[in-house]
C-alpha positions as CSV (number, residue, x, y, z in Angstrom):
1,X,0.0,0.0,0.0
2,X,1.4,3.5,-1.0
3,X,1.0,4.1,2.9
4,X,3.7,1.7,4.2
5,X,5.5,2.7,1.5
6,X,5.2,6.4,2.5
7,X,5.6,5.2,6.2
8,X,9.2,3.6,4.8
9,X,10.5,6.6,3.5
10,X,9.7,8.2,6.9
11,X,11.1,5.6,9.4
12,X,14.2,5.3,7.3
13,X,15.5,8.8,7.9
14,X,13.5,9.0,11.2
15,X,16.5,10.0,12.9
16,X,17.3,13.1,10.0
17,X,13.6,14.5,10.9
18,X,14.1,14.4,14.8
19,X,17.7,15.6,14.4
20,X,16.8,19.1,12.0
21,X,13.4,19.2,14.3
22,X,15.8,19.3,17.6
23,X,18.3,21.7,16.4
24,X,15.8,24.3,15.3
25,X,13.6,23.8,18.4
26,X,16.8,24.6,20.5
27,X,18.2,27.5,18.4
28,X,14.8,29.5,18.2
29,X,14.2,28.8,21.8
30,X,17.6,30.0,22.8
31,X,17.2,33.2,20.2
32,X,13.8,34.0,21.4
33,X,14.7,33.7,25.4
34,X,18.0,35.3,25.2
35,X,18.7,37.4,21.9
36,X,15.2,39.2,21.6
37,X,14.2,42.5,23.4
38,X,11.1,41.9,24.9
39,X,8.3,44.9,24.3
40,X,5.6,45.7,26.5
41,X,2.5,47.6,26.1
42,X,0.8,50.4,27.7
43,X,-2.7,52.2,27.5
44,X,-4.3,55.4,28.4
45,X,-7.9,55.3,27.9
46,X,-10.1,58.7,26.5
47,X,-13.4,59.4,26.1
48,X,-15.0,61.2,24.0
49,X,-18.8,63.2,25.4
50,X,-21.2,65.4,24.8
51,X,-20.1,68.8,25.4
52,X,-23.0,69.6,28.4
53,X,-22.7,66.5,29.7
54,X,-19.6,66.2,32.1
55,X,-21.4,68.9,34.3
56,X,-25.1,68.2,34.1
57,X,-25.8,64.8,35.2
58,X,-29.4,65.2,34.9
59,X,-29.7,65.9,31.4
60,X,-30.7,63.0,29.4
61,X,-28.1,62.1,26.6
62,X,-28.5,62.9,23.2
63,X,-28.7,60.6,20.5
64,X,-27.5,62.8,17.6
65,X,-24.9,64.6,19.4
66,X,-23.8,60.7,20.4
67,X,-23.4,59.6,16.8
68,X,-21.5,63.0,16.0
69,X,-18.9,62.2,18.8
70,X,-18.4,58.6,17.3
71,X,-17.8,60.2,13.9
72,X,-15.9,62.5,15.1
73,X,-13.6,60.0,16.9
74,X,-12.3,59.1,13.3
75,X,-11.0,62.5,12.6
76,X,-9.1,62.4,16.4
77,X,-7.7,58.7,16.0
78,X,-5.4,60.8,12.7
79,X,-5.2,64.1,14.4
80,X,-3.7,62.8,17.6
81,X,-0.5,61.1,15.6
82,X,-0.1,64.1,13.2
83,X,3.4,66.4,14.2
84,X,1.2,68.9,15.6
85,X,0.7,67.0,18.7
86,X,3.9,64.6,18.9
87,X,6.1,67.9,18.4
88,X,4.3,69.1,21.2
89,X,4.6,66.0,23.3
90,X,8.6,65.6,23.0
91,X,8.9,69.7,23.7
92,X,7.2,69.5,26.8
93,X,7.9,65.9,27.9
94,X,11.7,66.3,27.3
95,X,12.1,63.0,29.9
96,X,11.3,61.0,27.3
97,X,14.5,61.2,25.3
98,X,12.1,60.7,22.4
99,X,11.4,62.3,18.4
100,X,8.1,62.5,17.1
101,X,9.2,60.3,14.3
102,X,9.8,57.4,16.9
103,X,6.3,58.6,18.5
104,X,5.3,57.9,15.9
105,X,6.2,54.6,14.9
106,X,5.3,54.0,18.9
107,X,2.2,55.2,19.1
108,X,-1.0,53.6,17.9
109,X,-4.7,54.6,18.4
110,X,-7.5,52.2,18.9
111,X,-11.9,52.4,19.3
112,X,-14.2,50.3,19.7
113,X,-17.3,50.3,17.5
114,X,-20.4,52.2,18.0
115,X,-18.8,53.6,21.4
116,X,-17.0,57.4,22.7
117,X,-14.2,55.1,23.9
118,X,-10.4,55.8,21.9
119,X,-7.5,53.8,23.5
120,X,-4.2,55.5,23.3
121,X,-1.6,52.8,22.8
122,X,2.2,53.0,23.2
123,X,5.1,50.2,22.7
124,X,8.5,50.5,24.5
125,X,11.4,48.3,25.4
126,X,10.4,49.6,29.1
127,X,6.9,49.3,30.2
128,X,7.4,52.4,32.3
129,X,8.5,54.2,29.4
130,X,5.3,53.1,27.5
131,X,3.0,54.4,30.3
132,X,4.8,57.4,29.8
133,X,4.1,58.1,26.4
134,X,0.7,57.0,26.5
135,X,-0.1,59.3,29.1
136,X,2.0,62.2,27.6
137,X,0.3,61.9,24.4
138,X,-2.9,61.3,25.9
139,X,-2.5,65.1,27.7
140,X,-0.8,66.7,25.1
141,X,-3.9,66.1,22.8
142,X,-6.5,66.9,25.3
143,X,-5.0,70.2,25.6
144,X,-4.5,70.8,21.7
145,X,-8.1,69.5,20.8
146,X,-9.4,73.1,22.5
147,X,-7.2,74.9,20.5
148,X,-7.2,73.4,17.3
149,X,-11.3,72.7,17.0
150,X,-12.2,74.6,19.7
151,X,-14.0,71.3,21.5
152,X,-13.4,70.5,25.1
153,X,-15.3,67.3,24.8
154,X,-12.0,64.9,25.2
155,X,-11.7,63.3,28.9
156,X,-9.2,60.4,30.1
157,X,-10.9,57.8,31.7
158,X,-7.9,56.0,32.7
159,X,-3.9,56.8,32.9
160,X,-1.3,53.8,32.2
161,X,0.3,53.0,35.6
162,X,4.1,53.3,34.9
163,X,4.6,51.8,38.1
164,X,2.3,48.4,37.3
165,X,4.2,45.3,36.3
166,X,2.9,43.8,33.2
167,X,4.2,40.9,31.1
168,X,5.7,41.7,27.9
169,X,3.5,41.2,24.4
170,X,6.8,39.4,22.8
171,X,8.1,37.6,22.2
172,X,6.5,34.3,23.4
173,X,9.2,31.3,23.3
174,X,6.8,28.7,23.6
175,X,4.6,29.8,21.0
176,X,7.4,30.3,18.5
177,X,9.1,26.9,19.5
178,X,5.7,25.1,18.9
179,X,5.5,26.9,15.2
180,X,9.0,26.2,14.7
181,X,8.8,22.1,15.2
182,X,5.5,22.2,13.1
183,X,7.9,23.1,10.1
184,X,10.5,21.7,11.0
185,X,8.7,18.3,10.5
186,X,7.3,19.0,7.7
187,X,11.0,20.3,6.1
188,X,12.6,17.4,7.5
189,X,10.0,14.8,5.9
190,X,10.1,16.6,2.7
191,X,13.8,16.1,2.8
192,X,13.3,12.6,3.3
193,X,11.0,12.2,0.4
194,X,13.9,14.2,-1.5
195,X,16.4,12.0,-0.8
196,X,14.4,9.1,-1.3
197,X,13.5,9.8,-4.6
198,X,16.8,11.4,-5.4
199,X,18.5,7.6,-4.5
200,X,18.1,5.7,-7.5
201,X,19.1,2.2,-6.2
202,X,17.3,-1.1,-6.7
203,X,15.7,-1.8,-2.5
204,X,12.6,-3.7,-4.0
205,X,11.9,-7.3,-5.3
206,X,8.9,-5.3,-7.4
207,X,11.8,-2.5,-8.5
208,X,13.9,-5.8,-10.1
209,X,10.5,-6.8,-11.9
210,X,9.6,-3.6,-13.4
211,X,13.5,-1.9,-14.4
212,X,15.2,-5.3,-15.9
213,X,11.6,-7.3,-17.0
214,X,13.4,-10.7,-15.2
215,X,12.2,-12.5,-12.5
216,X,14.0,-12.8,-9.1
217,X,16.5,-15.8,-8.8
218,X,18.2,-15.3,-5.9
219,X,17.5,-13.2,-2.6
220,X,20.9,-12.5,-0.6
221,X,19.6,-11.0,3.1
222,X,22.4,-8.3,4.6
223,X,25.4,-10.7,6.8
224,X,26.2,-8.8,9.7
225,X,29.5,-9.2,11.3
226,X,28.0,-11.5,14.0
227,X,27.3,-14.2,11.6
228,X,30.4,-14.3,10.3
229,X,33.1,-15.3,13.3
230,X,32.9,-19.1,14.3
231,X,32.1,-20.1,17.8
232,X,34.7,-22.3,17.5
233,X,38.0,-23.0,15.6
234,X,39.1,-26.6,16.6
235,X,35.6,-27.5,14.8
236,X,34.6,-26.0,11.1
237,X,32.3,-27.4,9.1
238,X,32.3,-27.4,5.5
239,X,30.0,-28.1,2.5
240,X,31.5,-30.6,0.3
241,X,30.4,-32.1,-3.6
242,X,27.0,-33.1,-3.4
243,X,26.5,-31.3,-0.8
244,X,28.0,-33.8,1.8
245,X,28.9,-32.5,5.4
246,X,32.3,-32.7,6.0
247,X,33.8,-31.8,9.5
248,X,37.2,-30.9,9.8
249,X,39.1,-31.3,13.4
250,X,42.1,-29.0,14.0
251,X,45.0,-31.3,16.1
């Protein structure tokens, strides 16, 4: 059946799949753990309300003024990364030893449908330094929105804690390790079936059939080295004409 036969090819050069599977597993693990910077995450949330609302508790909310905020959250999620607001950030946050061009490759702004809510996201080698930015960003555009569109409509629900301790987003060694033996099986048994195919010796009784058309006269099994030393010298036995025993006694 072509599946033994694929089996075959596999559990022939069983110990080449394990071996390349092995060696990457252990270099991508070692990379991952010890070579790669891990990056962390931080988030300042803002919220985006009705103009009347922050101080009037009792009025009831309005659903077109609503929808305009959530519209208008589209023009603020490309207005808060524009150089307008990350020159401002690095000139007044000088602690940050930042540009606005790395702000900006740092810096990334998030909302969730149908709601007032924008996330202000910010990626660092240093989750501390992350919070930072976040938050720096986060005030920086608060401030600007008045000037620039004349709204004060923009409020931060929540600061990144620089002090928190968070787990970094990557790099994840298991994960990567896991990928990494996935294709390294499947490279290492397409490099069997390579090889295999590649090796054009006769293994089969069938192979004899089809590439010479003669039928099998003889079948010599592999001697291993065992079967070839006697147990024991003073007594050899030999095949003589006819094939007649002979035994042969060393003095």
């Amino acid at each position: 059946m072509e599946i033994q036969r694929y089996w075959s090819v596999v559990r022939k050069r069983l110990w080449l799949i394990a071996l390349i599977a092995i060696v990457s597993c252990t270099a991508v693990g070692y990379y991952t753990s010890h070579q790669v910077r891990p990056i962390y995450q931080a988030a300042a949330k803002l919220m985006v309300y009705q103009t009347e609302a922050p101080d009037n508790t009792s009025a009831a909310p309005d659903p077109a003024a609503i929808n305009s905020n959530i519209l208008l959250i589209k023009t603020f999620k490309q207005l808060i990364v524009t150089p307008r607001i990350l020159d401002k950030v690095v000139a007044s946050y000088p602690e940050l030893h930042t540009s606005a061009g790395e702000l900006a490759a740092k810096i990334g702004i998030s909302s969730a449908s149908e709601t007032q809510i924008m996330t202000v996201i910010a990626t660092d080698g240093s989750y501390a330094r992350a919070a930072n930015m976040a938050n720096a960003v986060s005030k920086v555009f608060q401030s600007e929105i008045r000037t620039l569109m004349n709204l004060n409509n923009v409020s931060v629900l929540n600061w990144a804690d620089p002090q928190a301790h968070r787990a970094p987003i990557s790099p994840h060694p298991a994960k990567n390790v896991a990928i990494v033996f996935v294709l390294s099986l499947l490279i290492g048994i397409a490099l069997a079936f390579l090889l295999d195919h590649m090796d054009d010796s006769v293994k089969t009784e069938q192979e004899v059939r089809t590439k010479l058309g003669l039928p099998l006269l003889a079948d010599i099994p592999n001697i291993r080295r065992r079967d070839l030393s006697e147990p024991d010298d003073s007594q050899r036995t030999t095949i003589g004409a006819r094939g007649n025993t002979n035994v042969t006694m060393d003095a």
